[in-house]
MARGUVO-307308 format. One record per residue (C-alpha): residue number from 1; z, y, x; residue in three letters. Coordinates in nm, 2 decimals. Layout:
REM residues N
resi, zz, yy, xx, resn
NUM, Z, Y, X, ALA
...
***
This chain:
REM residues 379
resi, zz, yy, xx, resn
1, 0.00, 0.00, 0.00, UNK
2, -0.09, 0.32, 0.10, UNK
3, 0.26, 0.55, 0.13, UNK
4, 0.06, 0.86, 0.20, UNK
5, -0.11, 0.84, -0.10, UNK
6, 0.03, 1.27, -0.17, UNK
7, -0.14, 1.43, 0.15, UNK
8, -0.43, 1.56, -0.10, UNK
9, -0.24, 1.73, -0.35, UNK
10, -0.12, 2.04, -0.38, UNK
11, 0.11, 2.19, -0.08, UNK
12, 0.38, 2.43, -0.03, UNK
13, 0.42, 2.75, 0.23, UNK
14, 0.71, 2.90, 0.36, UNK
15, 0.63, 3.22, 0.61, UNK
16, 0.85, 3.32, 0.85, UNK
17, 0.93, 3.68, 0.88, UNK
18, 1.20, 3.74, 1.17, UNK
19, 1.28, 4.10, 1.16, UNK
20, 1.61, 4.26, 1.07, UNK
21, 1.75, 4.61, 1.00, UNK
22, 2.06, 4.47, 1.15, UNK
23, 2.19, 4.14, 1.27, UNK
24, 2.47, 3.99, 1.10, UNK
25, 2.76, 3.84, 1.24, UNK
26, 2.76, 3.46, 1.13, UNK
27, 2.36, 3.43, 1.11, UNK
28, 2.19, 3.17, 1.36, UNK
29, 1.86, 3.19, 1.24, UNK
30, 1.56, 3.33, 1.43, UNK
31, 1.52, 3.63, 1.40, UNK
32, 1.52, 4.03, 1.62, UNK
33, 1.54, 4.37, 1.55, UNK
34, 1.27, 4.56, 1.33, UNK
35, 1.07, 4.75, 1.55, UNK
36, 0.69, 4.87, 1.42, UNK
37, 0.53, 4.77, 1.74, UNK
38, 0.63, 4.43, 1.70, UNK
39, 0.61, 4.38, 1.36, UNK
40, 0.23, 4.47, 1.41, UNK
41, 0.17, 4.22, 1.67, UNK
42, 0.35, 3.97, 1.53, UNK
43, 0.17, 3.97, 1.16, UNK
44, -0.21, 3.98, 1.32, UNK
45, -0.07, 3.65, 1.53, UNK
46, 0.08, 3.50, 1.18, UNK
47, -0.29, 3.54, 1.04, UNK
48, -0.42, 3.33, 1.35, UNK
49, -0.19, 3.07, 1.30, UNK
50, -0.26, 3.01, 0.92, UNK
51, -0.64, 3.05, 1.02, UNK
52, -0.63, 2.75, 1.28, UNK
53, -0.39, 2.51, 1.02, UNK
54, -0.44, 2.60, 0.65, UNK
55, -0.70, 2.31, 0.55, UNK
56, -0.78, 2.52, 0.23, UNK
57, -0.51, 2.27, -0.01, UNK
58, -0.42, 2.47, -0.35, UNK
59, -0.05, 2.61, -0.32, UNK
60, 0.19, 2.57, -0.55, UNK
61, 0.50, 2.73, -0.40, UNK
62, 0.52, 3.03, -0.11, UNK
63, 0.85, 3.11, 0.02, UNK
64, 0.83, 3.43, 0.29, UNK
65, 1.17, 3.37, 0.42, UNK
66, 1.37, 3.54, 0.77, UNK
67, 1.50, 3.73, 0.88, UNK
68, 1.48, 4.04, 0.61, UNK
69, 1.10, 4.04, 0.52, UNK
70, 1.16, 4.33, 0.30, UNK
71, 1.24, 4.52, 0.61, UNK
72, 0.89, 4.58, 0.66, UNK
73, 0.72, 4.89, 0.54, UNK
74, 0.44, 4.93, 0.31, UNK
75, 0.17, 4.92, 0.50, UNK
76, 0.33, 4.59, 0.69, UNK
77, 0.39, 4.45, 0.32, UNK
78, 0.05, 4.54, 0.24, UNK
79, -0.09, 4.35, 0.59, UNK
80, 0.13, 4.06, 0.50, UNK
81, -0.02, 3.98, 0.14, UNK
82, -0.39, 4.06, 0.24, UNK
83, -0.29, 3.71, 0.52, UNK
84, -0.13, 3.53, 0.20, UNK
85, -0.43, 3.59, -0.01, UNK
86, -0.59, 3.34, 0.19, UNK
87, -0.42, 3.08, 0.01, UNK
88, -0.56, 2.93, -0.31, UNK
89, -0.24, 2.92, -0.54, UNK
90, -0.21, 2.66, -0.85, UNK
91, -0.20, 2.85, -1.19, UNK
92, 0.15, 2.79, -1.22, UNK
93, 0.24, 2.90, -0.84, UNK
94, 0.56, 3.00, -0.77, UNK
95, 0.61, 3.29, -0.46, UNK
96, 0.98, 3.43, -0.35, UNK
97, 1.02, 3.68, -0.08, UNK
98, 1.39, 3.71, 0.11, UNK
99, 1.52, 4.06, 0.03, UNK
100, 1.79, 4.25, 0.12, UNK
101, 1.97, 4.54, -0.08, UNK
102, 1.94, 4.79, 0.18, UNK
103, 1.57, 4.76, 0.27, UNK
104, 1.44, 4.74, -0.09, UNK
105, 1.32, 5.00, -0.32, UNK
106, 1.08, 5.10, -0.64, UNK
107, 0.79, 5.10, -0.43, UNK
108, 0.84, 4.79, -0.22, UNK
109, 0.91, 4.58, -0.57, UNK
110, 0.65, 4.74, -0.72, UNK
111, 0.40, 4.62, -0.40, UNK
112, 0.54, 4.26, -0.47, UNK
113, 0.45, 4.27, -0.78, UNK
114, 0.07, 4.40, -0.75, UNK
115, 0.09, 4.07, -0.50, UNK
116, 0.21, 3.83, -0.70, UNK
117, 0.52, 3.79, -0.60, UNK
118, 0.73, 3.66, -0.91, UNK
119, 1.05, 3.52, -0.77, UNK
120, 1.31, 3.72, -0.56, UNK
121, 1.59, 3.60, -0.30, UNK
122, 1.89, 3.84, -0.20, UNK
123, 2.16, 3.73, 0.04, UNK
124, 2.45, 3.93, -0.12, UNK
125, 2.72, 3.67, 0.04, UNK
126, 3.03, 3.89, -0.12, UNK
127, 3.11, 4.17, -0.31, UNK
128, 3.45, 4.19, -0.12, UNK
129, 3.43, 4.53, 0.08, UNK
130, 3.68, 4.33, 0.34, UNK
131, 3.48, 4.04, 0.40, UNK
132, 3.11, 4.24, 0.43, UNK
133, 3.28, 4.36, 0.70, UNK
134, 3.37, 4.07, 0.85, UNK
135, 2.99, 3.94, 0.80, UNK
136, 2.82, 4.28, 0.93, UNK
137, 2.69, 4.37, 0.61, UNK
138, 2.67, 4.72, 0.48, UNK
139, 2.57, 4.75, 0.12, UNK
140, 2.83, 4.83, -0.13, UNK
141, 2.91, 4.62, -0.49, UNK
142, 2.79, 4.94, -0.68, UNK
143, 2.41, 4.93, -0.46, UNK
144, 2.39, 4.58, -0.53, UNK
145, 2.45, 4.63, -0.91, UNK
146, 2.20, 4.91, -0.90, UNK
147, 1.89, 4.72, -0.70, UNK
148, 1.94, 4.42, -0.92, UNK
149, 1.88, 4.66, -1.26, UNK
150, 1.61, 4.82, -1.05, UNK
151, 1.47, 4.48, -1.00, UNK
152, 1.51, 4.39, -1.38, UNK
153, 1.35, 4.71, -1.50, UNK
154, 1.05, 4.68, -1.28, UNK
155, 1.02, 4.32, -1.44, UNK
156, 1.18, 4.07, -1.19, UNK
157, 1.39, 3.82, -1.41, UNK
158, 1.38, 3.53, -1.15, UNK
159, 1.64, 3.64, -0.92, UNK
160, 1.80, 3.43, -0.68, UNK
161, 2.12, 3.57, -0.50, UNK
162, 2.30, 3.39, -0.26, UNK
163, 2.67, 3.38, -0.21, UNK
164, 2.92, 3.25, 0.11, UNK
165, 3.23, 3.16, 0.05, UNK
166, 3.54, 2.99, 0.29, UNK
167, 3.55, 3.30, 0.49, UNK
168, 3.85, 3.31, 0.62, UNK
169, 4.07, 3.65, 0.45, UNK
170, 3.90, 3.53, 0.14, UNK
171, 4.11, 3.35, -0.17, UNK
172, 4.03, 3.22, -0.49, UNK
173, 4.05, 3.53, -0.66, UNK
174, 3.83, 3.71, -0.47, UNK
175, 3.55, 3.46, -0.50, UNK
176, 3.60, 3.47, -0.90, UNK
177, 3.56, 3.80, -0.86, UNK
178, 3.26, 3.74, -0.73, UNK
179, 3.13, 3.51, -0.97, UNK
180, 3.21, 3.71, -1.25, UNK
181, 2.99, 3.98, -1.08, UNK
182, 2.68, 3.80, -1.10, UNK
183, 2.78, 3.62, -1.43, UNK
184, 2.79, 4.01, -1.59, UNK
185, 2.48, 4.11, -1.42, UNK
186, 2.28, 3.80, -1.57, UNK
187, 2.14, 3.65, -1.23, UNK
188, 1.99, 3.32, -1.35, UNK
189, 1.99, 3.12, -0.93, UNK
190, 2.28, 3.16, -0.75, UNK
191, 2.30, 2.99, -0.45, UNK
192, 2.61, 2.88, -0.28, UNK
193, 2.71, 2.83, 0.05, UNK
194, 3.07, 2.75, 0.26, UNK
195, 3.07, 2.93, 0.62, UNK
196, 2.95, 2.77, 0.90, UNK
197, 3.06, 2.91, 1.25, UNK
198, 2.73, 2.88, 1.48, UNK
199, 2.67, 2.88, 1.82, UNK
200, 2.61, 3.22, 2.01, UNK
201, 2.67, 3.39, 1.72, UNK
202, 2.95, 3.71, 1.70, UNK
203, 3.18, 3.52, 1.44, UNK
204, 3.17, 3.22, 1.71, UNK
205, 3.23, 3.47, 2.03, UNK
206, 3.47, 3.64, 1.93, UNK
207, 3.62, 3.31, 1.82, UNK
208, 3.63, 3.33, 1.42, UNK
209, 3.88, 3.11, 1.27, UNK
210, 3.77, 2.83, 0.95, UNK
211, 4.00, 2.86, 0.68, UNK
212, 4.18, 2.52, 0.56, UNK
213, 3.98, 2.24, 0.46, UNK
214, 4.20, 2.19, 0.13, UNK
215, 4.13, 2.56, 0.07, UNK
216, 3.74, 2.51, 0.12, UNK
217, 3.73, 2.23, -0.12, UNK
218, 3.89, 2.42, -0.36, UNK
219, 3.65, 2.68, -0.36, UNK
220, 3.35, 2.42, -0.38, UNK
221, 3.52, 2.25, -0.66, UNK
222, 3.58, 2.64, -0.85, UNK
223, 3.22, 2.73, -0.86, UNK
224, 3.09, 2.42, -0.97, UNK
225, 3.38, 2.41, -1.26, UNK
226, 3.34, 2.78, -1.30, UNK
227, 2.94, 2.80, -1.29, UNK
228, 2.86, 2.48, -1.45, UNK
229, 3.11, 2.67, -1.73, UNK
230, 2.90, 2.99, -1.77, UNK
231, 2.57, 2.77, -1.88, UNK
232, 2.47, 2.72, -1.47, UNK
233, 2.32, 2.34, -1.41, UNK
234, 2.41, 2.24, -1.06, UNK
235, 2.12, 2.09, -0.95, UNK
236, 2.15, 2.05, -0.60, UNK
237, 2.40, 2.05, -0.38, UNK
238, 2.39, 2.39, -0.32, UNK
239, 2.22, 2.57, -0.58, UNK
240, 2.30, 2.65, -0.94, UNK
241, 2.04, 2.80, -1.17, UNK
242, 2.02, 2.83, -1.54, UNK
243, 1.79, 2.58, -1.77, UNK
244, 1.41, 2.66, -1.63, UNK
245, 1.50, 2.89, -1.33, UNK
246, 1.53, 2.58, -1.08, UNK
247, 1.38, 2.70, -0.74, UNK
248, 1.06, 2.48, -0.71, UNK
249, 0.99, 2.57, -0.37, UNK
250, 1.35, 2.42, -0.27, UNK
251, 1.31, 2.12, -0.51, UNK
252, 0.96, 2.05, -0.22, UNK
253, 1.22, 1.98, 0.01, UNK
254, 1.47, 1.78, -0.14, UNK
255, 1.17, 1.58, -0.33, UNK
256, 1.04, 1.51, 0.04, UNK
257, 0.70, 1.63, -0.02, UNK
258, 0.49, 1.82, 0.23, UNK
259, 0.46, 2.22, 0.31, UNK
260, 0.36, 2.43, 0.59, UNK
261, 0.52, 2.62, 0.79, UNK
262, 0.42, 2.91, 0.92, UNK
263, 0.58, 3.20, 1.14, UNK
264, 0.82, 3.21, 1.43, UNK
265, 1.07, 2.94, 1.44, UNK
266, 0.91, 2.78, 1.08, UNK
267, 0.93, 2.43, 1.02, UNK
268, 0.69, 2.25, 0.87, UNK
269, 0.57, 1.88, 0.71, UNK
270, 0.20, 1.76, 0.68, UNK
271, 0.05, 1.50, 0.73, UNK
272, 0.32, 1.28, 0.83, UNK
273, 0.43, 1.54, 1.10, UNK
274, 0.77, 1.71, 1.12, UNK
275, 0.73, 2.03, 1.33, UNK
276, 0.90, 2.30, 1.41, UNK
277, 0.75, 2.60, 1.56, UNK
278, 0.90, 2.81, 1.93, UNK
279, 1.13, 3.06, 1.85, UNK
280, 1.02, 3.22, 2.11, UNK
281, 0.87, 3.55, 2.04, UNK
282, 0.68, 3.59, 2.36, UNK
283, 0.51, 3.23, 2.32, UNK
284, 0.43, 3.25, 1.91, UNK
285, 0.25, 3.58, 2.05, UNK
286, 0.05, 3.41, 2.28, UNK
287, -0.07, 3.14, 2.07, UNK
288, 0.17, 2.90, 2.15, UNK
289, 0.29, 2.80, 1.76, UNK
290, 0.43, 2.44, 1.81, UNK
291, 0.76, 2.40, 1.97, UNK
292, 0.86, 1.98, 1.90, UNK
293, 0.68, 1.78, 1.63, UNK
294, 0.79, 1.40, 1.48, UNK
295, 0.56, 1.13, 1.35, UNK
296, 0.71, 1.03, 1.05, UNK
297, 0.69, 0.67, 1.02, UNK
298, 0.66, 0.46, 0.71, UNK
299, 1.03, 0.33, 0.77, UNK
300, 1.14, 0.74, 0.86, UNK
301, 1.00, 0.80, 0.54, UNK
302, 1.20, 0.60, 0.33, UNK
303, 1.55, 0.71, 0.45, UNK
304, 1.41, 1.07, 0.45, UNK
305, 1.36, 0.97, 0.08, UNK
306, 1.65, 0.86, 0.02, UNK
307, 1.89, 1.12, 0.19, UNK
308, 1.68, 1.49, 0.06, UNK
309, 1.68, 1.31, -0.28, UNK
310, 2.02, 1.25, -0.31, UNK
311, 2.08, 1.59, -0.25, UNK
312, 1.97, 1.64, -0.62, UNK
313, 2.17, 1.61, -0.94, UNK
314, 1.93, 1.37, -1.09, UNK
315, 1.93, 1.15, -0.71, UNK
316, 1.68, 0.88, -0.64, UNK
317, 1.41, 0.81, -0.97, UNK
318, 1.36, 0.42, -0.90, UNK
319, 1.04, 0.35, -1.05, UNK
320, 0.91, 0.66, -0.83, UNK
321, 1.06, 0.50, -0.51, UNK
322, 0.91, 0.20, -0.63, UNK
323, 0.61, 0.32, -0.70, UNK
324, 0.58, 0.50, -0.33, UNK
325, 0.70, 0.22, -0.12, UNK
326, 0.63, -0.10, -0.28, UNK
327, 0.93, -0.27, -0.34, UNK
328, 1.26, -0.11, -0.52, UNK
329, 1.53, 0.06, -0.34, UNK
330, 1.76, -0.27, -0.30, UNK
331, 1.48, -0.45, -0.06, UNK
332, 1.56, -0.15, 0.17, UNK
333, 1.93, -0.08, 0.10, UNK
334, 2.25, -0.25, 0.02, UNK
335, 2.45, -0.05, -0.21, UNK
336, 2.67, -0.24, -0.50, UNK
337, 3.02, -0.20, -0.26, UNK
338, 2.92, 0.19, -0.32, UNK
339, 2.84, 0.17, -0.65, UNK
340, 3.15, -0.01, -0.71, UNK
341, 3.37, 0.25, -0.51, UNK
342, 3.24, 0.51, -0.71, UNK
343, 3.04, 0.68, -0.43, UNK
344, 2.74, 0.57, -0.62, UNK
345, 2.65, 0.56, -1.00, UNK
346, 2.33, 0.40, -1.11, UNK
347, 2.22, 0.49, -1.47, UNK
348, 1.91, 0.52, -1.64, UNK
349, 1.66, 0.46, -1.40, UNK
350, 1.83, 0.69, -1.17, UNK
351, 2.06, 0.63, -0.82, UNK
352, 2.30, 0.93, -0.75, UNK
353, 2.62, 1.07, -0.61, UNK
354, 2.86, 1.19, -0.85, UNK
355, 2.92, 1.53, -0.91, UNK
356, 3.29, 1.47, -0.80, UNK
357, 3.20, 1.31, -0.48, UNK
358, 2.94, 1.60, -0.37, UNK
359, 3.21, 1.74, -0.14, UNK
360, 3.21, 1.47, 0.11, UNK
361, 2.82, 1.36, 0.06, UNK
362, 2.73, 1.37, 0.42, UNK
363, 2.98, 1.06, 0.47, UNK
364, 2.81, 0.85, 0.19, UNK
365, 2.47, 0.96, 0.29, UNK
366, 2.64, 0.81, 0.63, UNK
367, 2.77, 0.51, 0.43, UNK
368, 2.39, 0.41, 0.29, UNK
369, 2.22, 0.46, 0.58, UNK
370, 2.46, 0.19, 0.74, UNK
371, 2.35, -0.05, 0.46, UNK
372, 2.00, -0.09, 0.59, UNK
373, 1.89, -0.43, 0.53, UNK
374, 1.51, -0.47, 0.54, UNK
375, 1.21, -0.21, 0.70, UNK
376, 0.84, -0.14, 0.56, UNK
377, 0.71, -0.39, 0.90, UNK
378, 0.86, -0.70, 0.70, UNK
379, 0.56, -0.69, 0.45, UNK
***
């Protein structure tokens, strides 16, 4: 059976656009300081490298991600849609561009609009003036309020905004606050994240404490009781959106199909090839896109499957695994002890982790992979 039977359809794209206003304490990701020059040099680059990949597949999702691309100005903007209007999009395509409260405005919204753009991510991470602080983030609760109405009125209504929590100075009621916050201001995606202290960044040099780990599981279990509450489906593991306002450029990942990747420090899938691009900015500008790159194997496949799937609420849909790799899920996997520990439920068609057991999914995801029992060679 062919397991690569998918490579035809349509694709995803997720740009990379690394400029920043500022830098912010606890971010890792690759990115430098907005300066035009650059900016200029690195876009005409970015059109090379979609020229020399793109096969010309319809697109269903774009996600222009960094960095801040709303940092750019309008004639950047303008540069960066006339390289994204190179793609052929499906009908019912769905593009999201990373924004942040300080470097958007009527005009760049109304530019995103004219392009297409119909979905829109802001990091807001907290409302709490105290812990902004501690992040490196300027913009106050009453801007954020305003650029999200601003957003509405120009006829944005898919709004993702994301939110960090286990920051340590930060308590319960503080992230209800929060919550409440974007509950009131009718944001229909939230997306949730606990800190994570990275390498080389200020929060780790200047040696930024975790708070408690009973405390962090508190707060995960909070927002999902509070969010699931106030009509929010938790979908995935880390993402909450109300009935129809799932990100479907996210749900790419976690389904395991393939996307390209595009930009400095992207990472992409086609083809059977995971890659991930330099984050150097003096290579990407010499032409010098691809940094590593893995062949993904039939058997690398199927636990790839198996672990971005079960990311989801809904988990593994057997007669789709089936129907992928030839045989069902127990020819590959041992799993009743799981099942019968409660780490796994099986109903309906469907394998999952229960909602209750989310918080320590990375040691069941550990757990099934252990229970290996047969590869895609043996037939």
């Amino acid at each position: 059976m062919d397991v690569f039977l998918e490579n035809n359809i349509s694709k995803s794209v997720y740009i990379h656009i690394p400029f920043c206003m500022s830098i912010c304490s606890y971010c890792d990701f690759c990115k430098l300081l907005y300066n035009k020059k650059l900016v200029i040099s690195y876009l005409r680059q970015l059109e090379k490298e979609i020229d020399s990949k793109y096969k010309g597949e319809k697109i269903n999702t774009i996600y222009i991600g960094g960095g801040t691309p709303s940092s750019l100005d309008l004639d950047e903007i303008n540069y960066l849609f006339k390289i994204i209007s190179k793609f052929s999009l499906d009908n019912n395509y769905e593009e999201t561009i990373e924004c942040n409260f300080d470097s958007i405005n009527s005009d760049k919204l109304k530019l995103f609009k004219k392009y297409g753009v119909n979905r829109l991510s802001f990091g807001m991470e907290s409302t709490n003036k105290n812990i902004l602080n501690i992040l490196d983030r300027e913009e106050s609760k009453e801007e954020i309020e305003n650029k999200i109405r601003l957003c509405k009125r120009i006829g944005f209504n898919n709004i993702n905004v994301d939110l960090m929590y286990a920051i340590n100075g930060e308590d319960l009621n503080m992230l209800k606050n929060d919550l409440d916050f974007l509950i009131d201001l009718d944001i229909n995606h939230i997306s949730t994240y606990s800190l994570i202290i990275e390498n080389n960044t200020k929060l780790a040099i200047n040696n930024f404490k975790y708070i408690d780990q009973e405390l962090d599981s508190d707060m995960y279990y909070f927002i999902d009781m509070y969010l699931r509450d106030n009509g929010f489906n938790h979908y995935e593991i880390s993402n909450y959106s109300k009935d129809g306002f799932e990100s479907k450029h996210n749900l790419i990942y976690w389904r395991n199909k393939e996307y390209y990747g595009f930009g400095l420090g992207a990472s992409g899938y086609i083809n059977n090839i995971r890659y991930s691009n330099t984050r150097s900015f003096n290579k990407y500008i010499d032409g010098l896109y691809e940094y590593e790159s893995e062949y993904v194997s039939f058997d690398d496949l199927i636990e790839y499957e198996v672990i971005l799937n079960l990311r989801l609420r809904c988990g593994i849909e057997k007669k789709a695994f089936k129907e992928k790799f030839g045989k069902d899920i127990s020819y590959f996997f041992k799993y009743d002890d799981l099942i019968k520990d409660g780490l796994l439920c099986e109903n309906g068609g469907f394998i999952y982790i229960p909602l209750e057991k989310w918080y320590i999914m990375n040691s069941i995801l550990v757990k099934i992979m252990e229970g290996r029992i047969n590869y895609g060679r043996d037939f």
